[in-house]
Residue, then its C-alpha position, 0 to 999 in steps of 0.5 A: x930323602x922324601x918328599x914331604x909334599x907326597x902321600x905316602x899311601x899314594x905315591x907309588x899308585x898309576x895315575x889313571x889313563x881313558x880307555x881309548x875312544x872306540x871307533x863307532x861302529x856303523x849301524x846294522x841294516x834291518x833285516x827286511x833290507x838285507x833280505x831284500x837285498x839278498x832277494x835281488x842279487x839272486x834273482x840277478x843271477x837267475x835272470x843274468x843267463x836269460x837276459x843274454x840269450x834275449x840279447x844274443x837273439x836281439x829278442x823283440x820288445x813284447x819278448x824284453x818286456x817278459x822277463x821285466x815283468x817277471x824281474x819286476x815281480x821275482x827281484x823287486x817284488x812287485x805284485x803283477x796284479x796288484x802293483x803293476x799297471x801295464x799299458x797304463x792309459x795317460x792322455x789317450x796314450x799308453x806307458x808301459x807300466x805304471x807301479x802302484x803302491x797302496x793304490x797311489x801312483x809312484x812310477x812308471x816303467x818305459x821297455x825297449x827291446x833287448x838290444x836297443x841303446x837307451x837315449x834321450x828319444x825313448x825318455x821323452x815320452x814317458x817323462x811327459x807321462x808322468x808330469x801329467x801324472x805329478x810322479x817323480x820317478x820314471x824307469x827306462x829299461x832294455x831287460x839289461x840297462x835299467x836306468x831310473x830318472x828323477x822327473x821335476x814338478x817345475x817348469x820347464x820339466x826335467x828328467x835326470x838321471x839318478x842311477x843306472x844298473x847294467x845287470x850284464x854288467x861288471x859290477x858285482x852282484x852285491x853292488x848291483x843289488x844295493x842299487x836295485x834295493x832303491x827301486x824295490x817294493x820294500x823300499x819304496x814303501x817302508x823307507x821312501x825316504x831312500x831313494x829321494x836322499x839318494x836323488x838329493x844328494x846327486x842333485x847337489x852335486x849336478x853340473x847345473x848346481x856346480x856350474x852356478x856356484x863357480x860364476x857366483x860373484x864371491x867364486x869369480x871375485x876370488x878367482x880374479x884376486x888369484x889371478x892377478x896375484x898370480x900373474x900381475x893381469x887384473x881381469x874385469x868380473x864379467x869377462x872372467x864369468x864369461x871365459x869360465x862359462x864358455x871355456x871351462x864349464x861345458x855350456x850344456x850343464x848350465 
């Protein structure tokens, strides 16, 4: 018997079902930042066999100091005469290089020689050199290790270290061009924007911030709560703050 209720005409027609949702595809890069990125990873490859024979040869630094400035030109496209400054005059005292895009000052550049271990003593110098100068990037490099520090504008002043590429190293080619890409010409001036969220995003994540927040009063509050549901001890707040500042943070992140 039929159901009196229902429309013949519709009764044997689907009920409509949505299309699934398609995942949203990730935007394409724009083409000058694969090219550019292309740019670098071949130069990568090029300079790779010279940079090794620098090393094998423990090259010294006017040697070292070469083939950065051709790295600097060929891979991160840098005019020699119109973006590089080198011993550029800070304070009566020389930085290797200065970089400069449409004549403003946007970084400098510390070489070593070839086979020298980057450390805190080679960044000193450099870092004060751009405080004097109110620029933010400072990069220290041994033709193979290229390391690039984010200088802040407050006192005291601090050099941290956003990124560093071996290009003798065992990452990929693509990978060590992604990175490189932030340092490049084309980057710096079209997008600066990059290299700064880049540095953002690491600084909000430093020990120094994640130190903070876990002897925050709401972080030790809690933690105090679950320890005493835990165990039935109920901690005072500022000897809990002190056992986690000098037994689970490393002091020198704070």
């Amino acid at each position: 018997m039929s159901d009196p209720f229902v429309d013949p005409a519709t009764a044997a027609a689907p009920i409509p079902v949505p299309a699934p949702r398609q995942p949203a595809q990730p935007k394409a890069a724009p083409k000058w930042e694969t090219d550019t990125k292309d740019r670098i990873r071949a130069m990568i490859r090029k300079y790779q066999k010279a940079l090794a024979s620098l090393v094998d040869r423990d090259a010294n630094e006017g040697d070292t100091r070469l083939l950065v400035t051709d790295f600097l030109e060929h891979a991160l496209g840098y005019d020699k005469y119109n973006n590089l400054t080198t011993e550029y005059l800070v304070q009566g005292e020389f930085a290797d290089y200065g970089i400069r895009i449409d004549q403003q000052l946007v970084a400098f550049v510390e070489v070593k020689r070839a086979t020298t271990k980057l450390g805190t003593k080679h960044l000193r110098q450099v870092q004060s050199y751009a405080a004097n100068k109110g620029v933010s990037w400072v990069i220290l490099t041994n033709g193979q290790d290229w390391e690039t520090y984010h200088i802040s504008d407050r006192t005291p002043i601090s050099a941290d270290l956003v990124f560093a590429v071996n290009l003798l190293g065992p990452e990929t080619g693509a990978q060590k061009a992604s990175t490189l890409f932030l340092l490049s010409l084309e980057a710096m001036k079209r997008d600066p924007a990059v290299i700064q969220e880049c540095w953002d995003r690491k600084a909000a994540t430093s020990p120094r911030v994640l130190g903070s927040a876990l002897l925050s009063e709401p972080i030790i509050t809690a933690l105090r709560r679950k320890l005493k549901s835990a165990t039935g001890f109920n901690v005072d707040d500022d000897e809990l703050k002190r056992l986690v500042r000098d037994t689970v943070i490393r002091p020198e992140a704070l």
